[in-house]
FIKE-577867 format. One record per residue: residue in three letters; x, y, z of N, C-alpha, C in turn; residue number from 1. Coordinates in steps of 0.2 Angstrom, whole numbers, padded with zeros to 4 digits. Layout:
N
<"ALA", <X, Y, Z>, <X, Y, Z>, <X, Y, Z>, NUM>
...
END
This chain:
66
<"UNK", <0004, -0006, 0000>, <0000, 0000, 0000>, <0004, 0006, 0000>, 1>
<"UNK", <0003, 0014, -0003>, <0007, 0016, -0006>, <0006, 0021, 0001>, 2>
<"UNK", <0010, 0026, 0002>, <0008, 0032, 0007>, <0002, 0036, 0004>, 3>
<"UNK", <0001, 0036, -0002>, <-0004, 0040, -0003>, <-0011, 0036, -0003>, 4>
<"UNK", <-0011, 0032, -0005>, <-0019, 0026, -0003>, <-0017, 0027, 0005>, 5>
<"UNK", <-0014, 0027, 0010>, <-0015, 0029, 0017>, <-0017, 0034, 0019>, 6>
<"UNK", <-0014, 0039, 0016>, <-0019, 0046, 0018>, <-0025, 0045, 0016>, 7>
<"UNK", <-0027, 0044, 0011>, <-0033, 0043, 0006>, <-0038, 0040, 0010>, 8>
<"UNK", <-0036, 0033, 0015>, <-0042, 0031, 0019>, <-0041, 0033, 0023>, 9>
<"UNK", <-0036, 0037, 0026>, <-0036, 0041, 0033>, <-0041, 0046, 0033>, 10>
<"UNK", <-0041, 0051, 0028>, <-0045, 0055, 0026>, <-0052, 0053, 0027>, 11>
<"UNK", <-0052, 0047, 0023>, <-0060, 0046, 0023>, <-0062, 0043, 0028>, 12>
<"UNK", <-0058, 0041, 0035>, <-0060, 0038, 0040>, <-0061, 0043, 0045>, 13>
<"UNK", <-0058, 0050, 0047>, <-0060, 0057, 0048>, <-0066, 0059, 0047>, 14>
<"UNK", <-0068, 0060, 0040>, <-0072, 0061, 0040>, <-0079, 0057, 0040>, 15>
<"UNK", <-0080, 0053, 0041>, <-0084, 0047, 0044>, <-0085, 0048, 0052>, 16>
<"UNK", <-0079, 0052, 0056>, <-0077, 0051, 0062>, <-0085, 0052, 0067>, 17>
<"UNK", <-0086, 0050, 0069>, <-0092, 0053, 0077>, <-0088, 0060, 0077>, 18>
<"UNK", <-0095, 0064, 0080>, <-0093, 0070, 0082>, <-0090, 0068, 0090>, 19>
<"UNK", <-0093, 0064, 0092>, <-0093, 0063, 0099>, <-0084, 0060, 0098>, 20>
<"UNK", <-0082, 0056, 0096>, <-0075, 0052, 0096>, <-0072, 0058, 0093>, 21>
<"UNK", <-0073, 0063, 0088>, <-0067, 0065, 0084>, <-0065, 0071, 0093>, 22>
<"UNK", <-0071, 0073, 0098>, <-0070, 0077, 0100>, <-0065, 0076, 0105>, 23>
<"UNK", <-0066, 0068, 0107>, <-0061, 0065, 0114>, <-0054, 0063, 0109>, 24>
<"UNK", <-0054, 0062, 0102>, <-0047, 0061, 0100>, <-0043, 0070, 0101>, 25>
<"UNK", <-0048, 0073, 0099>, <-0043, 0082, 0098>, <-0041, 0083, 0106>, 26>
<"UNK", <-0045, 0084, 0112>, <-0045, 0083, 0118>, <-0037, 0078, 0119>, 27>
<"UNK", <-0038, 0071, 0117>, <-0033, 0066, 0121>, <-0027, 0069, 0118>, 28>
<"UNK", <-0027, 0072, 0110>, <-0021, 0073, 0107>, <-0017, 0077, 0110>, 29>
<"UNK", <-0022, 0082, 0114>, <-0019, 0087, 0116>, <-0016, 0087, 0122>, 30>
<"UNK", <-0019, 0081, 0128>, <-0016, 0079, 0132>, <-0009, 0078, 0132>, 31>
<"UNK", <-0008, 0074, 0126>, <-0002, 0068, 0124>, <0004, 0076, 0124>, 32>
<"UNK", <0002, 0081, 0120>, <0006, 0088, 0118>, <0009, 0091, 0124>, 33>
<"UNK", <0003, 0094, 0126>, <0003, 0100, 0132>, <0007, 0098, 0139>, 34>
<"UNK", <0009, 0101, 0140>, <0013, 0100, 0147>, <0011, 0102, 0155>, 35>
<"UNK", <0006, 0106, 0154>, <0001, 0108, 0157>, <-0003, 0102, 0159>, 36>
<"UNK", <-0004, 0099, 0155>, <-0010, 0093, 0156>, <-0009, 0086, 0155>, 37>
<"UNK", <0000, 0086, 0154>, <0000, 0078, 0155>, <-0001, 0075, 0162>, 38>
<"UNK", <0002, 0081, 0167>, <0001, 0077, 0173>, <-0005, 0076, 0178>, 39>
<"UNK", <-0009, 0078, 0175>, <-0017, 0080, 0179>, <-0018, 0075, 0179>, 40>
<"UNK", <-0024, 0072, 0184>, <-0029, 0066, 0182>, <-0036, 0067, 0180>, 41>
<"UNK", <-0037, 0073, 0183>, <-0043, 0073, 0179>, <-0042, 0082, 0174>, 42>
<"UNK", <-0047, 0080, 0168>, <-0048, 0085, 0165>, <-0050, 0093, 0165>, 43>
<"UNK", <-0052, 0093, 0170>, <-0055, 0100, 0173>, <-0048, 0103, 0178>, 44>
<"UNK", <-0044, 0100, 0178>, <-0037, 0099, 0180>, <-0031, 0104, 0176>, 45>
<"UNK", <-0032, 0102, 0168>, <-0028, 0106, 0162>, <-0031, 0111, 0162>, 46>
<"UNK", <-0024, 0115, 0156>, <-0026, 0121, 0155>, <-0031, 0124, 0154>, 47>
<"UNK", <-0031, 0130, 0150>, <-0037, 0131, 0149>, <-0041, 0129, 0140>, 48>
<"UNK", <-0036, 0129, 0138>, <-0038, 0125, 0131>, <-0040, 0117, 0133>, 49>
<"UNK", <-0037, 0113, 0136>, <-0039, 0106, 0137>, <-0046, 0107, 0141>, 50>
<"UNK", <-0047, 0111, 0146>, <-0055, 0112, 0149>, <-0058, 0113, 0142>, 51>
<"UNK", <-0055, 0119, 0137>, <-0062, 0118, 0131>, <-0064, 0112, 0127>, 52>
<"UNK", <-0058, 0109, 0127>, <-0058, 0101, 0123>, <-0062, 0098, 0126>, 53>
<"UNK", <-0062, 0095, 0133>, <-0066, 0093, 0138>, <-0073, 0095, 0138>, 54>
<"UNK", <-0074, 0100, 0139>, <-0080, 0104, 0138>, <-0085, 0102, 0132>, 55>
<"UNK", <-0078, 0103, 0125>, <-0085, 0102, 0120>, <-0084, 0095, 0118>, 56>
<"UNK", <-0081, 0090, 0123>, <-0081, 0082, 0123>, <-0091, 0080, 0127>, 57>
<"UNK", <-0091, 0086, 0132>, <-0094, 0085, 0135>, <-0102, 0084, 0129>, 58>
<"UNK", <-0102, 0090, 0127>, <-0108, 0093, 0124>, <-0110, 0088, 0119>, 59>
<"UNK", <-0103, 0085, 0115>, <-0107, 0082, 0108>, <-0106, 0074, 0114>, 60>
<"UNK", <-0103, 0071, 0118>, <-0106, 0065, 0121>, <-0114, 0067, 0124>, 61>
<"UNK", <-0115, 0072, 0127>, <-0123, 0072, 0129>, <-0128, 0074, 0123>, 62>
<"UNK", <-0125, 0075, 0116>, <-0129, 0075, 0110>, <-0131, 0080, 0106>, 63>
<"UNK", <-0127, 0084, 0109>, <-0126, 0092, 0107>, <-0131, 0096, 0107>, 64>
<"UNK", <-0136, 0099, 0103>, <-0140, 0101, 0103>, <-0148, 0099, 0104>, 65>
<"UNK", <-0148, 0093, 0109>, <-0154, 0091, 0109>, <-0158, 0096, 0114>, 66>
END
C-alpha cells in the first residue's frame, strides 16, 4: 500500500469520524502535547484550552443540541 492510498483512507475515515470520538481524540491529542496537562488526572485539572476540549467532549457526548 502506497503512502498516498493511506492518507486517502485516513482521510476518509475522519471524515466518517463521530462528532462525539473526533471530540475525545482532539482533547486526548492534546493531552499527549501540552505540558500543562500531561500530569493531571482529571480534565478540569488542564489548561485552559484542554478544559475547552473537555467541555466540547462533553456537549457532543450528551448529543449536542438536543
Amino acid at each position: 500500500m502506497t503512502a498516498a492510498k493511506c492518507t486517502g483512507v485516513t482521510v476518509a475515515v475522519r471524515q466518517a469520524e463521530l462528532p462525539m470520538l473526533r471530540a475525545y481524540r482532539l482533547w486526548f491529542e492534546h493531552t499527549r502535547k501540552c505540558a500543562d496537562c500531561k500530569g493531571v488526572r482529571k480534565a478540569q485539572d488542564g489548561c485552559q484550552g484542554g478544559r475547552e476540549l473537555w467541555a466540547a467532549y462533553r456537549i457532543a457526548y450528551a448529543g449536542g443540541d438536543r
